[in-house]
GUSE-12893 format. One record per residue (C-alpha): residue in one letter; y, x, z; residue number from 1. Coordinates in Angstrom, 1 decimal. Layout:
<pts>
- aa,north,east,up,i
- A,Y,X,Z,NUM
...
</pts>
This chain:
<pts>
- aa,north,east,up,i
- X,147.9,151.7,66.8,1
- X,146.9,151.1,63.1,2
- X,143.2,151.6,64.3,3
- X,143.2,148.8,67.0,4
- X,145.1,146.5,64.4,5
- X,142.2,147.0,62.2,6
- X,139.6,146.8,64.4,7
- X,141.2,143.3,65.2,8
- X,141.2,142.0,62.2,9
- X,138.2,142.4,61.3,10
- X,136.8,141.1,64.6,11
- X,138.8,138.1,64.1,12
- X,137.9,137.5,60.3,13
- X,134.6,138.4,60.9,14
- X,134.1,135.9,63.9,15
- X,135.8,133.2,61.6,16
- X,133.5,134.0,58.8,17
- X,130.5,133.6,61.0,18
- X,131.2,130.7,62.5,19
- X,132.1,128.9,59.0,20
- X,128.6,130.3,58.1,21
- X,126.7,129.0,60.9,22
- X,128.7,125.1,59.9,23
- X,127.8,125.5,56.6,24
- X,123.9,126.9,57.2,25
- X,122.9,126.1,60.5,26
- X,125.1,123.3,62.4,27
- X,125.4,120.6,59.2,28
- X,121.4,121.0,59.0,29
- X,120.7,120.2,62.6,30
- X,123.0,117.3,62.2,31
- X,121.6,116.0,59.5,32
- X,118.0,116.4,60.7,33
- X,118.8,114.1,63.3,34
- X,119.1,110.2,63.7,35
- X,121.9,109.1,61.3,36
- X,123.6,107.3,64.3,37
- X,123.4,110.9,66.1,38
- X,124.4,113.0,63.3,39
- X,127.5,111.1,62.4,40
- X,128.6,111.7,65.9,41
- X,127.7,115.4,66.6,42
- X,129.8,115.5,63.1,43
- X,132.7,114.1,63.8,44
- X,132.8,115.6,67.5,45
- X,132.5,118.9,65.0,46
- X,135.3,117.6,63.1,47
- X,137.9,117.5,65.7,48
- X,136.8,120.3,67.8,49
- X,136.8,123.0,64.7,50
- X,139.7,121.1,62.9,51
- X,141.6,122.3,66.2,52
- X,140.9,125.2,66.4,53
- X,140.4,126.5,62.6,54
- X,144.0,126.1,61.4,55
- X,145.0,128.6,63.4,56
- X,141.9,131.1,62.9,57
- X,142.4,130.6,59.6,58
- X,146.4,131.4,59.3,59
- X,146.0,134.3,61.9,60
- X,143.1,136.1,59.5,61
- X,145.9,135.4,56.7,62
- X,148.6,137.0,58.5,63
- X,146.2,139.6,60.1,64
- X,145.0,141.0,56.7,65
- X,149.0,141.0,55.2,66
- X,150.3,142.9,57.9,67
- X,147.3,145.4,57.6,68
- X,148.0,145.4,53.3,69
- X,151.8,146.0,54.2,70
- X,151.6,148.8,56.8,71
- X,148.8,150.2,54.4,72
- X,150.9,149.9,51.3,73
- X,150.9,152.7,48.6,74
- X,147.2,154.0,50.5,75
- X,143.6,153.7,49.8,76
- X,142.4,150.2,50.2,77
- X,145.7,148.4,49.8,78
- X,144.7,146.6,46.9,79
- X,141.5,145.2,48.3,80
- X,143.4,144.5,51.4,81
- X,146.3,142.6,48.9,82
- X,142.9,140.8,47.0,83
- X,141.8,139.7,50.6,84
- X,144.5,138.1,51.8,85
- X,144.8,136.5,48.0,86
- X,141.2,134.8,48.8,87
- X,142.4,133.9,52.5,88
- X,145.1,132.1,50.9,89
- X,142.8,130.0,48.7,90
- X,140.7,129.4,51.4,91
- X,143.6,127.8,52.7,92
- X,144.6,126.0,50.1,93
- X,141.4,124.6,50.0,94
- X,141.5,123.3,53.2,95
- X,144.5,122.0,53.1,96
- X,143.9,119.8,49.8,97
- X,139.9,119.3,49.6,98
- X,139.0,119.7,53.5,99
- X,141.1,118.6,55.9,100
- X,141.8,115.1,54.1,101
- X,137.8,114.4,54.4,102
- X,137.7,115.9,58.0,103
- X,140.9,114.0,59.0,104
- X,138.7,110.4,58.0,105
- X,135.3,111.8,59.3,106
- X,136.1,113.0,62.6,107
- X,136.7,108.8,63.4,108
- X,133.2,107.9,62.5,109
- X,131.2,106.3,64.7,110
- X,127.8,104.8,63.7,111
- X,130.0,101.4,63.6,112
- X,133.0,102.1,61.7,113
- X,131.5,104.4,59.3,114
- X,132.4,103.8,55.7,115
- X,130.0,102.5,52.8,116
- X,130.2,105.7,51.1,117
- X,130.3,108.1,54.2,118
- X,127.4,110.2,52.7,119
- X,129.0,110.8,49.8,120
- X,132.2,111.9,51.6,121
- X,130.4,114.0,54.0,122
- X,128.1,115.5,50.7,123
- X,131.5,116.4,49.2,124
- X,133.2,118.1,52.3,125
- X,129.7,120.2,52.2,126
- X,130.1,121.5,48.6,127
- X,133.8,122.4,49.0,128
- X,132.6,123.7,52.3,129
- X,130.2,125.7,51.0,130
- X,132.8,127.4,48.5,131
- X,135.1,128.0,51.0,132
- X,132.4,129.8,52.6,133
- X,132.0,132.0,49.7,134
- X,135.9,132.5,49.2,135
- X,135.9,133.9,53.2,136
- X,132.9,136.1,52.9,137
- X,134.3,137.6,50.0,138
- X,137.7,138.6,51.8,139
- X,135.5,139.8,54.8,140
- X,134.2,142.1,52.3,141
- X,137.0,143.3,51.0,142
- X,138.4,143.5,54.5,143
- X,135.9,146.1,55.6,144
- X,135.8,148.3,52.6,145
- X,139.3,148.2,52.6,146
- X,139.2,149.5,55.5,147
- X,136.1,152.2,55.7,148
</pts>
C-alpha cells in the first residue's frame, strides 16, 4: 500500500511540477510572442483556468508528501521527505502572498480594461513565478530520492 501511495505522489507532484514548468518556460513565451491584445487574453484565460485548478494541486502535493514523511518516519528518506513538504509549504505561501493577488487582478484583463502598468504586474508574477518554480522542483527532487 505504501508503494502505490508513493508512486502517487510522485505522479501527482511531478505532473504539477511539469505543468508550472511548461507556464513558466513555454506557455508565458507563446503569449508574449503574440499580439499584446492576444496575449493579455490567452493570459488571463490562463489565470482563471490554472488559478482553479492549482490550489488544489498544490495542497494535495503538500498533504501527499506529509503523509508519505509521517508513515516513513524514523526510516531512510524521512528527512528529505520532511525538507519536501517544508519547500511545498513555501511554495504555498508564496502563492498565497505574491501570486494569487497578481493572478486574482490579471485574470480580468481584457485588451480594454487593462491597467497602465499591467506589464509590470505581469513581469512581477513572472519572477515570483519563476522562483516558485525552483522552490517545486526542488521538493520533486527530494521527493524521489527520498523515495529511491
Amino acid at each position: 500500500m505504501l508503494n502505490a501511495l508513493e508512486v502517487f505522489t510522485t505522479v501527482v507532484v511531478g505532473l504539477m511540477v511539469g505543468v508550472e514548468f511548461s507556464v513558466a518556460f513555454v506557455i508565458n513565451r507563446i503569449l508574449d510572442a503574440l499580439p499584446e491584445e492576444s496575449g493579455v487574453l490567452g493570459r488571463a484565460h490562463g489565470g482563471r483556468m490554472l488559478g482553479a485548478v492549482m490550489p488544489v494541486w498544490y495542497i494535495s502535493s503538500l498533504v501527499l508528501v506529509a503523509i508519505l514523511a509521517i508513515a516513513g518516519w524514523g526510516q531512510d528518506g524521512a528527512g528529505l521527505l520532511a525538507t519536501a513538504g517544508a519547500l511545498l509549504i513555501v511554495s504555498v505561501i508564496m502563492s498565497v502572498l505574491l501570486l494569487v493577488p497578481i493572478n486574482n487582478r490579471s485574470k480580468t484583463w481584457t485588451p480594454d480594461n487593462r491597467p497602465v502598468d499591467w506589464k509590470e504586474q505581469k513581469n512581477r508574477w513572472d519572477r515570483f513565478h519563476y522562483v516558485r518554480v525552483a522552490v517545486i522542483i526542488a521538493a520533486f527532487t527530494l521527493l524521489t530520492a527520498a523515495l529511491t
